[in-house]
C-alpha positions as CSV (number, residue, x, y, z in Angstrom):
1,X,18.9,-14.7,-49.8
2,X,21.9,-15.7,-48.3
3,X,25.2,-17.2,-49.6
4,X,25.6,-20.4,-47.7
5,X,23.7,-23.3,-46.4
6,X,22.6,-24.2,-42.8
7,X,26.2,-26.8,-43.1
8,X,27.9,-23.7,-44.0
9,X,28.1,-24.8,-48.1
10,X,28.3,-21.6,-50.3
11,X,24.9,-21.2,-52.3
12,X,24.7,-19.6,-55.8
13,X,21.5,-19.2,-56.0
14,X,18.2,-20.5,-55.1
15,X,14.6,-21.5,-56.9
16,X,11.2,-21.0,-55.1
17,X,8.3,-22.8,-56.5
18,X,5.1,-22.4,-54.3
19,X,1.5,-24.6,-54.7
20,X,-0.1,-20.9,-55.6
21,X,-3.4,-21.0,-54.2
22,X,-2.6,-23.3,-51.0
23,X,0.6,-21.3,-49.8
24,X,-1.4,-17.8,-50.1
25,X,-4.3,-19.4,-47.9
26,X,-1.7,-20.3,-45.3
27,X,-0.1,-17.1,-45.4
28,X,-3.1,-15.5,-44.8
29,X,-4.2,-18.1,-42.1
30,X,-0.9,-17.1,-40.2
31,X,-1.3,-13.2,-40.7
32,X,-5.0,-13.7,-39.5
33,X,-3.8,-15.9,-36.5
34,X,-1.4,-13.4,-35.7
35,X,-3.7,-10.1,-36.3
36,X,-5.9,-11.5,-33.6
37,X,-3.5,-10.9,-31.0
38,X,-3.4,-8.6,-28.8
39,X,-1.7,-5.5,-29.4
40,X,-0.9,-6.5,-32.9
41,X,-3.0,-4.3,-35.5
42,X,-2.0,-6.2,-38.4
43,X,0.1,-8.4,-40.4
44,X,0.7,-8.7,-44.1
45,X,3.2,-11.5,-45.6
46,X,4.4,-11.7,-49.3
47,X,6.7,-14.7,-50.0
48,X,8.2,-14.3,-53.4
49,X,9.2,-17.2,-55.9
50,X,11.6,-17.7,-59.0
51,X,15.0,-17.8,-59.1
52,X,17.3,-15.4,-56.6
53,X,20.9,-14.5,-56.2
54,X,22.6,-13.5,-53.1
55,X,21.3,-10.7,-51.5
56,X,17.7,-10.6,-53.7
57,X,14.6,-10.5,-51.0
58,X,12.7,-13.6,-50.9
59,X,9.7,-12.6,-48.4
60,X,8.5,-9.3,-46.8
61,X,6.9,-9.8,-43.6
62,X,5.2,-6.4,-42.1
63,X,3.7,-5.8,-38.8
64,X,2.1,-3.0,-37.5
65,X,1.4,-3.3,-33.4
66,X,1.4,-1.0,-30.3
67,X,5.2,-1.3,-29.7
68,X,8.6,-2.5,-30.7
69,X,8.3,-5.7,-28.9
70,X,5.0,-6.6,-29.6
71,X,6.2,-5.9,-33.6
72,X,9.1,-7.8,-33.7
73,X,8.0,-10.9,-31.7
74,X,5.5,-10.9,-34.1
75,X,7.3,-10.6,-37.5
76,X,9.7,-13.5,-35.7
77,X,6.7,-15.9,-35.6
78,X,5.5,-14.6,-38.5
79,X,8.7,-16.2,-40.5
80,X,9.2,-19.5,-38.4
81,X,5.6,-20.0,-39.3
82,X,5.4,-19.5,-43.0
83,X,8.5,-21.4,-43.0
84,X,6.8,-24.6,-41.4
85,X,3.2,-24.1,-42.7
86,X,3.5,-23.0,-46.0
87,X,3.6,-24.5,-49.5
88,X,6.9,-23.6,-50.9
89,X,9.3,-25.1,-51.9
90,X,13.0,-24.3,-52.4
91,X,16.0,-25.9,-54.9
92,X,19.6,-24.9,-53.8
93,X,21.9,-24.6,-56.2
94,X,25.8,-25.1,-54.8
95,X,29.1,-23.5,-55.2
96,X,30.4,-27.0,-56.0
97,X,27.8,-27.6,-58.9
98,X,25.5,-29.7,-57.4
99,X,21.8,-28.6,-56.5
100,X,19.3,-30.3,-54.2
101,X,15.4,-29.2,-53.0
102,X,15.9,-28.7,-49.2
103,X,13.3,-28.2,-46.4
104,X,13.7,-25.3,-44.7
């Protein structure tokens, strides 16, 4: 997790709440999209939820393909995508006290 927002606000911490059963059928919707590729082998995505701090890990996205490029291209649309598709849902909590559910 990072320490600010996307307006450059400082961020305390953050809490991710996820519709369970729906966001790990989209994951694996977008990991099985992406598997099918060519030169991709696989693609496994955890997203985690509760509350973080800064620096705490919030997803893991691994790829395994048949090169660097293919790999990180990948893992790139891998995390735009479960970003878009996927139900969770995150609560920023501010520097300057306030707290707000955001979309992306």
């Amino acid at each position: 997790m990072r320490g600010y927002t996307h307006q450059g606000q400082g961020v305390e911490k953050l809490e991710l709440e996820a519709y369970d059963e729906l966001a790990e059928k989209s994951l694996e919707d977008i990991s099985s999209d992406l598997r099918a590729r060519p030169g991709v082998v696989d693609v496994l995505i955890h997203h985690l939820v509760g509350t973080f701090s800064i620096g705490e890990d919030l997803v893991y996205v691994v790829v395994l393909a048949d090169s660097r490029e293919n790999a990180f291209k990948t893992a790139r649309e891998a995390v735009e995508r479960y970003k878009k598709e996927t139900a969770v849902w995150k609560k920023e909590y501010l520097s300057d006290g306030t707290s707000d559910w955001v979309k992306e």
